[in-house]
C-alpha positions in Angstrom: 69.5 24.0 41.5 69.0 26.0 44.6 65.9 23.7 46.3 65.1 26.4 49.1 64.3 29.1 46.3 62.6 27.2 44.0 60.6 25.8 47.1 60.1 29.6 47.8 59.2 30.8 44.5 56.6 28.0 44.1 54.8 29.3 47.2 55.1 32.8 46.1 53.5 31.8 42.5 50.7 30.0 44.6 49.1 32.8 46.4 49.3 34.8 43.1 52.4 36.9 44.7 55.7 38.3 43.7 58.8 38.4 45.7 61.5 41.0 45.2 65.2 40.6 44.3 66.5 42.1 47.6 64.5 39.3 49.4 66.0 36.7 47.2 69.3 38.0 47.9 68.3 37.9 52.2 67.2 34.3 51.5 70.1 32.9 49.8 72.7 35.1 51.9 73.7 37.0 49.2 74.8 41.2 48.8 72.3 42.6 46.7 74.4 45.6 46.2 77.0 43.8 45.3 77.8 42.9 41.2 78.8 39.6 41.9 76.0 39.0 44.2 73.3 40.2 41.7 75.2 38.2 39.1 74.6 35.2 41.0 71.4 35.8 42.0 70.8 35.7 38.1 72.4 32.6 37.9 70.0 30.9 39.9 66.8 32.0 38.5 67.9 31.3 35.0 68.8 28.0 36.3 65.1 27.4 37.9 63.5 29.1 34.8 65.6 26.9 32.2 64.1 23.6 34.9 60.1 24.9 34.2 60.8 25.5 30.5 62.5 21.9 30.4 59.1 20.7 31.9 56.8 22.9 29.8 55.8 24.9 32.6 55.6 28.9 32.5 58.8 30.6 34.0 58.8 30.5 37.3 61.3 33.1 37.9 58.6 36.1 37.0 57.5 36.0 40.7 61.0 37.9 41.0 60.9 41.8 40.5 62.5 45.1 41.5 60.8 46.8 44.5 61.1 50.2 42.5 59.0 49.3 39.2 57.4 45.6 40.2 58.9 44.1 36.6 61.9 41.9 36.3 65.3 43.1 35.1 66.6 42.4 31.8 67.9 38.6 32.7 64.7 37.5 32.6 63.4 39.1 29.4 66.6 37.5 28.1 66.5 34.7 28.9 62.8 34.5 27.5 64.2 35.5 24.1 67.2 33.0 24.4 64.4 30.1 25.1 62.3 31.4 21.7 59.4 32.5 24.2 59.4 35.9 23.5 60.3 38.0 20.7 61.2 40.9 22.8 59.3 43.5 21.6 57.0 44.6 24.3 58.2 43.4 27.7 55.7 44.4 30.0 52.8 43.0 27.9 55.2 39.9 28.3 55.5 39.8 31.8 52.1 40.3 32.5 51.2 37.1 30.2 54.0 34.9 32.3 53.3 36.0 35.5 49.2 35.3 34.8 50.7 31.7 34.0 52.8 31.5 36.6 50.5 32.2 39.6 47.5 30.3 37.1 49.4 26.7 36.9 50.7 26.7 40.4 47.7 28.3 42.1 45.7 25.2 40.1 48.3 22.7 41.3 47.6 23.9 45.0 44.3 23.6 44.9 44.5 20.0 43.4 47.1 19.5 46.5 45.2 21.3 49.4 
């Protein structure tokens, strides 16, 4: 797992923030115009979102959306249907839920921290 974006993404979820796909793409030193790139760039979220399932925590990877429409693309509804989270039937309501439990779990754990 890539520790310098999932450091990242906690600190976005913190202050109740989101973080877009070309800036993950900057921080990892990938292309996001490129296929591969994006591809990639999939991988690794899946990979942090399958860690916080694995320890019953809320997806972490919601914090990630497209500048043009603020939602995440369709890897991450997937992957939320794959992992029997979501039914996929009405994916903004569903990304509005996660991304309340997102920032709500690690804004908690920073205030227990700081």
């Amino acid at each position: 797992m890539n520790e310098e974006l999932y450091n990242r993404l906690v600190e976005v979820a913190k202050t109740k923030g989101t973080i877009t796909y070309s800036e993950v793409a900057q921080m990892v030193g990938l292309d996001i115009s490129s296929p591969d790139d994006r591809r990639e760039i999939s991988r690794l979220l899946c990979e942090i979102s399958k860690y916080e399932n694995k320890s019953n925590r809320p997806l972490l990877s919601a914090v990630v959306v497209r500048q043009a429409n603020g939602m995440p693309g369709w890897g991450f509804f997937n992957l939320a249907i794959e992992l029997n989270l979501y039914a996929g039937n009405d994916n903004a309501t569903y990304f509005e839920n996660e991304l309340k439990k997102v920032h709500d779990y690690w804004s908690n754990q920073h205030s227990r921290l700081g």
